[in-house]
C-alpha positions as CSV (number, residue, x, y, z in Angstrom):
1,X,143.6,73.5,40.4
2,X,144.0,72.9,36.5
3,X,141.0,71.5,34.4
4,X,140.7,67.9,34.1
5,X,139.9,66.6,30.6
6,X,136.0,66.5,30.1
7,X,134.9,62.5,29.6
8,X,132.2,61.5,27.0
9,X,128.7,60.1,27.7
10,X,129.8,56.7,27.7
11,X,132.1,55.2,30.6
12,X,132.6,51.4,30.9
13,X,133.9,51.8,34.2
14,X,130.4,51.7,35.5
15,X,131.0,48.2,38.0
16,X,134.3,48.8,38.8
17,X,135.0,48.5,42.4
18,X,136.4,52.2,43.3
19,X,138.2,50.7,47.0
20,X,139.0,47.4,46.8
21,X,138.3,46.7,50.2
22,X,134.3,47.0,49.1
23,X,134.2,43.7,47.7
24,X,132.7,41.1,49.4
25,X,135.3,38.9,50.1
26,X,137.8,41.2,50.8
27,X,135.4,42.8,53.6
28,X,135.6,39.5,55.3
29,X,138.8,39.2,55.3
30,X,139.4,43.0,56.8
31,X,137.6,42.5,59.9
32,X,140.4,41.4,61.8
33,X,142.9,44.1,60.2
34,X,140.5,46.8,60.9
35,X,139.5,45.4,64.8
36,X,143.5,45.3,64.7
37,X,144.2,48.7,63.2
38,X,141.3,50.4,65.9
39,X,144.4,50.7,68.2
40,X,147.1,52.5,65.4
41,X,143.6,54.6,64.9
42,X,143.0,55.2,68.6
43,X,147.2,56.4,68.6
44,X,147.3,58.7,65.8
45,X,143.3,60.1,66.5
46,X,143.5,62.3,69.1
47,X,140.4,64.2,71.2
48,X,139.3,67.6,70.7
49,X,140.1,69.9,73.5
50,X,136.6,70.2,74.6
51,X,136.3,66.4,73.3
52,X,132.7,67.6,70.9
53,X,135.5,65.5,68.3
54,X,138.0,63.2,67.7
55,X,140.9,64.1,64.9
56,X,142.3,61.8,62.6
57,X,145.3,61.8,60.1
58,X,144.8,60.5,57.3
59,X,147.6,57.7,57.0
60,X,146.1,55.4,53.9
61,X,144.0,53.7,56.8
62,X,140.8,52.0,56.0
63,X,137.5,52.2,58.5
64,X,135.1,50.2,58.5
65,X,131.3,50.7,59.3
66,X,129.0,47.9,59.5
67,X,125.8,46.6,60.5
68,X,123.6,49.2,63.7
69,X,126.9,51.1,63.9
70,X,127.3,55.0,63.9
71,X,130.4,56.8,63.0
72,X,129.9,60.2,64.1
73,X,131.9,63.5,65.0
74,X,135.3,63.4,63.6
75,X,137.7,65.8,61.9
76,X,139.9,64.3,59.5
77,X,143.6,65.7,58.9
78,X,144.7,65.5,55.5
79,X,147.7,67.9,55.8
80,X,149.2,64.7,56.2
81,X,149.0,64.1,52.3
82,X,147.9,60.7,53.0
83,X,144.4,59.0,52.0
84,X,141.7,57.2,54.0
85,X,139.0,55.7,53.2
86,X,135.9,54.5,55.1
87,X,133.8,51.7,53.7
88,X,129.9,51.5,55.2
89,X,129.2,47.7,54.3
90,X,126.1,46.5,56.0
91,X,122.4,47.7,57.0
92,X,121.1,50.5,59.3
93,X,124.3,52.2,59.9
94,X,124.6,55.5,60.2
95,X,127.5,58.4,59.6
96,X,126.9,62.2,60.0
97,X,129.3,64.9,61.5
98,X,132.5,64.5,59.2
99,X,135.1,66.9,58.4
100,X,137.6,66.6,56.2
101,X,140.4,69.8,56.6
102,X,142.3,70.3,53.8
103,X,142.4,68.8,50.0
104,X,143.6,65.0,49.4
105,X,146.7,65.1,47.8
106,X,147.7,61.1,48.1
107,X,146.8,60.7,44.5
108,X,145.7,57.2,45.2
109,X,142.3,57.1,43.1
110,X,140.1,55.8,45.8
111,X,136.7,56.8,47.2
112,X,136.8,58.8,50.1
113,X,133.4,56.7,51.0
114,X,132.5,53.1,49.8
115,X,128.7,52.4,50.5
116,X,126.6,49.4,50.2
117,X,123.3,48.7,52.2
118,X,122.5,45.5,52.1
119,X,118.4,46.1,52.5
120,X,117.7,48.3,55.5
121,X,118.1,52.1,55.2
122,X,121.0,53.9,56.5
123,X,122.3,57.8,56.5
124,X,125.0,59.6,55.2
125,X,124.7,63.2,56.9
126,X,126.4,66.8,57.7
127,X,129.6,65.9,55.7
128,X,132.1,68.4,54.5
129,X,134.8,67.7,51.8
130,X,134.6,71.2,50.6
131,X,138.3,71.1,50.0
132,X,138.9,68.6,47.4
133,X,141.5,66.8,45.7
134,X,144.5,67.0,43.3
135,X,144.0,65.3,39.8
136,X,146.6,62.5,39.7
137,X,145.3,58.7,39.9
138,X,147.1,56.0,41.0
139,X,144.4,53.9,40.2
140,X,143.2,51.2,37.2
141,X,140.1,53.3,36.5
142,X,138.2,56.7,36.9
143,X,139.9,60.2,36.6
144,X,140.9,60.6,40.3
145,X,139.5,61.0,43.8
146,X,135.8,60.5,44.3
147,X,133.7,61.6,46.6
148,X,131.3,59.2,47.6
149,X,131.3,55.3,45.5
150,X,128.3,53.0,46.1
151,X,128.8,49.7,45.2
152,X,127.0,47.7,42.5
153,X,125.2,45.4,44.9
154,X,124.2,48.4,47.0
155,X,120.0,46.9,47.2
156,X,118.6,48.8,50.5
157,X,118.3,52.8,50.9
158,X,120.6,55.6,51.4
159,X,119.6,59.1,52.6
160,X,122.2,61.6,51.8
161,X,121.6,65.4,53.6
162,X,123.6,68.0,54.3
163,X,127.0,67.6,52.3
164,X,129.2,69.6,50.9
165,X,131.5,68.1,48.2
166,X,133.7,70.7,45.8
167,X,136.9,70.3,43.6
168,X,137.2,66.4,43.6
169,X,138.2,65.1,40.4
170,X,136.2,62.7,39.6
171,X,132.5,62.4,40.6
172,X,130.8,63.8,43.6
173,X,128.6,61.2,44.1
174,X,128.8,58.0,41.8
175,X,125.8,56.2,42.7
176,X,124.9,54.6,39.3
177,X,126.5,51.3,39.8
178,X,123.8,49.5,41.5
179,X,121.3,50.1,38.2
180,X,122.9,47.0,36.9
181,X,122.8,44.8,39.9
182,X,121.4,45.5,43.2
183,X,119.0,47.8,42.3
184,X,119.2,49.9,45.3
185,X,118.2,53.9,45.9
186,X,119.4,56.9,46.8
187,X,117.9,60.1,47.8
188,X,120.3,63.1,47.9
189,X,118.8,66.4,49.8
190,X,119.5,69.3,51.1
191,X,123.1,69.5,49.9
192,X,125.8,71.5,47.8
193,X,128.2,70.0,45.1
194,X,130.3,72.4,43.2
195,X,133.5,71.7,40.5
196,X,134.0,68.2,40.0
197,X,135.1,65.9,37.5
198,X,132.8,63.5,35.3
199,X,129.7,64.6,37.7
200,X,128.4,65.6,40.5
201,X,125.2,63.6,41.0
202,X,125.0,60.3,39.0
203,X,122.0,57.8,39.5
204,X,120.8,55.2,38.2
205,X,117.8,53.3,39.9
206,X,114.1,53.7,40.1
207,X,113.4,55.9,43.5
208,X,116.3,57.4,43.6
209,X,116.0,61.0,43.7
210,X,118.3,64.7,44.2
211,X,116.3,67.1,46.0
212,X,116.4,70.7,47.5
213,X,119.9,70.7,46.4
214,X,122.1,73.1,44.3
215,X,125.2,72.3,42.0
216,X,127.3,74.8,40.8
217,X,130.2,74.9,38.0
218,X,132.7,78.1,37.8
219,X,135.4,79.0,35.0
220,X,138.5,78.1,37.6
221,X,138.3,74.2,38.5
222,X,137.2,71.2,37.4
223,X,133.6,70.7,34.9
224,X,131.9,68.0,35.6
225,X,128.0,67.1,34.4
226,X,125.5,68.7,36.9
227,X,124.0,65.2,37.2
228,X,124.3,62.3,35.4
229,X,121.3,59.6,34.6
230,X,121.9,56.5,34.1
231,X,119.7,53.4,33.1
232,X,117.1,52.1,34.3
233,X,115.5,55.1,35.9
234,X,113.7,56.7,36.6
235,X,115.3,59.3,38.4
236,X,113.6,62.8,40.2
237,X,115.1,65.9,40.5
238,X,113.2,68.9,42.1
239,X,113.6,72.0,43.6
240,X,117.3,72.2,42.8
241,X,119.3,75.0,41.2
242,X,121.9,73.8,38.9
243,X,124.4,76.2,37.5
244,X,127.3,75.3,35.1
245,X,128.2,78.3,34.2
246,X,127.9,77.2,30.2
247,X,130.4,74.0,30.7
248,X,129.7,70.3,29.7
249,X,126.0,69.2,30.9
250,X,123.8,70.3,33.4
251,X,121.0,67.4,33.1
252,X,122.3,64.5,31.3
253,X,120.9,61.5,30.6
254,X,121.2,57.8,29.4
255,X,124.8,56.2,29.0
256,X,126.8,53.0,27.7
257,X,123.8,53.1,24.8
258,X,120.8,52.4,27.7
259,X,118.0,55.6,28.0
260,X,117.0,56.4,31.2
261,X,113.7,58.7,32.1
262,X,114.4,61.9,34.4
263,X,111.8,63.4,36.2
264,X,112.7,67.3,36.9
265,X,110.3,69.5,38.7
266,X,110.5,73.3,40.2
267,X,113.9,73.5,39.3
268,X,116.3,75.7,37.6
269,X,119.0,75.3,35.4
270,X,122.1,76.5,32.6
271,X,120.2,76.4,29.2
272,X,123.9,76.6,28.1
273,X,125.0,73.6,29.4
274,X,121.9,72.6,28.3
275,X,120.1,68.8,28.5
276,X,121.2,66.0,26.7
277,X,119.2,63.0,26.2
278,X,120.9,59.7,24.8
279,X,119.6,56.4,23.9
280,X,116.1,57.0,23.9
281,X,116.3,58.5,27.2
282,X,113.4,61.3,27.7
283,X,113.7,64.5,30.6
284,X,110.5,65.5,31.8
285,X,110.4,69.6,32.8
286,X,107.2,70.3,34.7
287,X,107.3,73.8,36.2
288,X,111.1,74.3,35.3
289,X,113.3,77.4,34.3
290,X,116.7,78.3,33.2
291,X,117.5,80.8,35.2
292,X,119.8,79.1,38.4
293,X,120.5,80.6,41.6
294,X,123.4,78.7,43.0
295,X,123.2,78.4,47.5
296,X,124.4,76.6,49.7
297,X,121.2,74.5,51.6
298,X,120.4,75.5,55.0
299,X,122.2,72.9,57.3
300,X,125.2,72.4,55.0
301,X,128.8,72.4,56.7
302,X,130.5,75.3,55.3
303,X,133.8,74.0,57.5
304,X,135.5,70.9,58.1
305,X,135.4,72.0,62.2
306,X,131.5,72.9,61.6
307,X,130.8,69.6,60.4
308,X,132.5,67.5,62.9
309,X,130.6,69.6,65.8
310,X,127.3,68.6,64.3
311,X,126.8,72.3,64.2
């Protein structure tokens, strides 16, 4: 997979919708054309033999998880070289035991996932996309696929565990957006992001937090920051291993000319790549080296088939 041009601090895509089926009003308006589409998915989606999962092709279909619901235990084809995208719009919904086999190749731009809790607390959990995606975008904005967007009005809680998210080309996990509006948090734990573009964690909001959790950066794919701070803050990191390798960032923080505060305890990380601190913005080390031990977190899907299992 060939390098993707590095980005600078600043990016004044920050609100922009990543799926435009995430917006309000055009999430009203899908709720008949995905109750409609449940049968296409129910055609092309076919059981496991021992029925532990369901397997869908990706198609350029949309799913959509709302309020109470759980989306759980599927294996997602992409051989097809088409896209999908599932949107989690609502409160206390939950999705866990997702594979996705093989890198996305639609070159559409989209987010994989478009998250937004409206106030309760849901969870995003044992998710593989260990595979990727190619760098073309057919999209406005960004640099390419993402992994997981979360919406600007995003104002409850997310728990992300156990995911493994490598090679997309743009970020891992852009979950800055809602510093400027809905204020909501994040807590990312017990997971592995390795080799993609612009970052791989990016935060924004007060509580929000990366924990237990290890990045890592080789010389053979994309270079994205380790993780990315934004404003307000401010933002914890412990007990994670973050290892670039020597490329871009590995803690950066403060963007768009706003400082941020990051918090980072018992962790380790590339003293080549280094810490950068813009606009004011101030990284606090308590009991923190620089020599990184990339892993993968116990519990992490190391296979699309593993994580659809629940295994």
């Amino acid at each position: 997979m060939a390098q993707y041009p590095r980005t600078s601090e600043t990016d004044v895509s920050q609100t922009t919708g990543r799926n435009a089926e995430l917006s309000r009003r055009s999430y009203v308006q899908s709720i008949a054309a995905v109750a409609t589409g449940a049968a296409s998915l129910g055609a092309v989606g076919t059981a496991a033999a021992d029925d532990d999962y369901e397997v869908i092709e990706a198609t350029g279909q949309t799913i959509q998880v709302g309020d109470g619901d759980t989306w759980e235990n599927k294996l997602i084809d992409m051989s097809t070289g088409g896209d999908i995208i599932i949107n989690a719009y609502g409160s206390d919904w939950t999705i866990r035991n997702i594979g996705f086999d093989g890198r996305n190749t639609s070159g559409t731009g989209s987010a994989t996932f478009g998250v937004c809790e409206q106030g309760g607390s849901s969870t995003i959990e044992n998710i593989y996309l260990g595979d990727g995606s190619d760098q073309r975008n057919g999209a406005s904005t960004g640099h390419g696929q993402t992994a997981f967007w979360v919406d600007p009005d995003h104002s409850g809680h997310v728990d992300f565990q156990h995911l493994n998210i490598q090679g997309f080309a743009d970020n891992a996990i852009y979950g800055s957006a809602p510093g400027n509006a809905g204020g909501g948090t994040l807590h990312i734990d017990e997971s592995f992001a390795a080799n993609c573009h612009v970052s791989h964690f990016r935060l924004a909001t007060e509580g929000s937090k990366v924990t237990n959790s290890s990045i890592y950066v080789d010389d053979e794919d994309y270079a994205g920051r380790g993780i990315w701070a934004w404003a307000p803050g401010t933002i914890e990191i412990e007990n994670c291993q973050i290892d670039m390798n020597g490329h871009h960032t590995a803690i950066d923080a403060g963007a768009n000319g706003n400082g941020t505060t990051v918090d980072v305890i018992d962790c380790e990380y590339d003293d080549t790549a280094g810490i950068a601190e813009h606009a004011g913005s101030s990284v606090e080390l308590e009991e923190t080296g620089t020599e990184p031990e990339p892993f993968v977190p116990d519990g992490v899907p190391t296979s699309a088939e593993e994580a659809a299992l629940g295994e």
